[in-house]
Each structure stands twice: as C-alpha cells, then as structure tokens.
C-alpha positions in Angstrom: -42.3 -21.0 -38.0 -39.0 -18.9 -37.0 -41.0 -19.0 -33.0 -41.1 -22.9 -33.6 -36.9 -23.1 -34.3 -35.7 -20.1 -31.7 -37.6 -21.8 -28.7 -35.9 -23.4 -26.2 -36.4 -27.5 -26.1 -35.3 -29.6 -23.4 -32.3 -29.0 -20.6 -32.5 -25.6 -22.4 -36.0 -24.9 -21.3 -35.1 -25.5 -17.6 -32.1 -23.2 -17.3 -34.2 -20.3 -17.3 -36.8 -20.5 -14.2 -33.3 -22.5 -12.0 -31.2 -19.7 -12.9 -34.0 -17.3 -11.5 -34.4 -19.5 -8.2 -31.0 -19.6 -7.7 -30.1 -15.5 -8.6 -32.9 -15.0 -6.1 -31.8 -17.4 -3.2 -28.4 -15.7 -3.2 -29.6 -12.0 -3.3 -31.3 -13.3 -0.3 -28.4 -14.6 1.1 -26.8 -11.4 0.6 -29.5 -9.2 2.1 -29.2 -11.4 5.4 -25.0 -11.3 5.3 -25.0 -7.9 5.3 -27.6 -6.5 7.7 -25.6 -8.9 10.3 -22.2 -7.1 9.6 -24.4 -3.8 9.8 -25.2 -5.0 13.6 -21.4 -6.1 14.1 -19.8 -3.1 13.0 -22.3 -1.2 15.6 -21.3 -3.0 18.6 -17.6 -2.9 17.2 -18.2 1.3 17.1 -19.3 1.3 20.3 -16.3 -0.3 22.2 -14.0 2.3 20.7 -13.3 5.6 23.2 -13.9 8.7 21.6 -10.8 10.4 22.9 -7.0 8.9 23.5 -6.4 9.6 27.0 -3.1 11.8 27.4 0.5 9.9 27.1 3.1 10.5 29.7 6.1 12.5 28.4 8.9 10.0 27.6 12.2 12.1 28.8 15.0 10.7 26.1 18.6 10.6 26.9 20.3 13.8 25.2 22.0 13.4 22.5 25.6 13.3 21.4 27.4 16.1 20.5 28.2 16.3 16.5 31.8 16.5 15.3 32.0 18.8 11.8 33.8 16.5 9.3 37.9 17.2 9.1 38.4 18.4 6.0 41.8 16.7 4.7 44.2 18.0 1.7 43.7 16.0 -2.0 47.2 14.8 -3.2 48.9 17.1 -5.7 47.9 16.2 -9.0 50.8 14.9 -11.4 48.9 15.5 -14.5 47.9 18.9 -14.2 44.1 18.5 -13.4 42.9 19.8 -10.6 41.2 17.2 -8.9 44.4 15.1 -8.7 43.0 12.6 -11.0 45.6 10.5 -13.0 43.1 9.8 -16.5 42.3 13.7 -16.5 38.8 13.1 -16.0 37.1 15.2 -13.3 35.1 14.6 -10.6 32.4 16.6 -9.8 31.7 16.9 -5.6 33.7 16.6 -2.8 36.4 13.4 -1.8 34.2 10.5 -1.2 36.7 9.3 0.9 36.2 9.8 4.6 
C-alpha cells in the first residue's frame, strides 16, 4: 500500500527517463567540445618557438647627475621647543618643506 502512494503518477513519471536523455545528450556534447579544444590547443603549441631569439642592446641616454638636497636652517623657536614649533608639540622627522 505505501509502494501504491510513493509512486510517481503522471508528468512525474516522465521526468525521470527525459532527465536521463537529456544528462546523457550533454555529457556527449561535452565529450565532443573538448576533444576539439584538445586538437586546437595542439596546433596552437606548435606555432610557438621554443626559444626567444636574442634582443639587440638598447643603448639609453645617461642619466642626469643627482644634486644632494641643501639642507636649510629651521627658524629659531620662540617658545623654547626645539623644533621651532609655536603649540610645543614636536615633530618627529626632518622639515617637510623643500
């Protein structure tokens, strides 16, 4: 009796032997699909060269010479710190200023 109420009537009865075909048709599809790319990326392999060929030095124009930075004197400090800050917070690092 529980066989007689769990089996599939119908639409429902169909789904099962379609969804086969079609799960078949596209692992077919598939099989085909790829054993062409297999073939393409062969030929594509082929037309690589195995080595570069050498490149020709490229002479570049020499470079400019580099200037050190001039190193200018901070501004007294009126408040007694020592990085001549005026809120006596101090800066850590050099003058960002150029």
């Amino acid at each position: 009796m529980l066989a007689q109420v769990a089996a599939p009537t119908g639409e429902a009865a169909k789904a099962g032997p379609i969804a086969l075909l079609v799960i078949l048709l596209l692992c077919t599809a598939c099989y085909f699909l790829f054993r062409s790319m297999t073939k393409h990326l062969k030929k594509v392999r082929d037309d690589f060269p195995t080595e570069l060929p050498p490149e020709p030095p490229v002479e570049s124009p020499p470079a400019p010479p580099v200037e050190p930075p001039v190193e200018r004197p901070r501004p007294a400090s009126t408040n007694g710190s020592a990085n001549g800050s005026m809120n006596g917070n101090a800066r850590r690092g050099p003058d960002p200023r150029p």
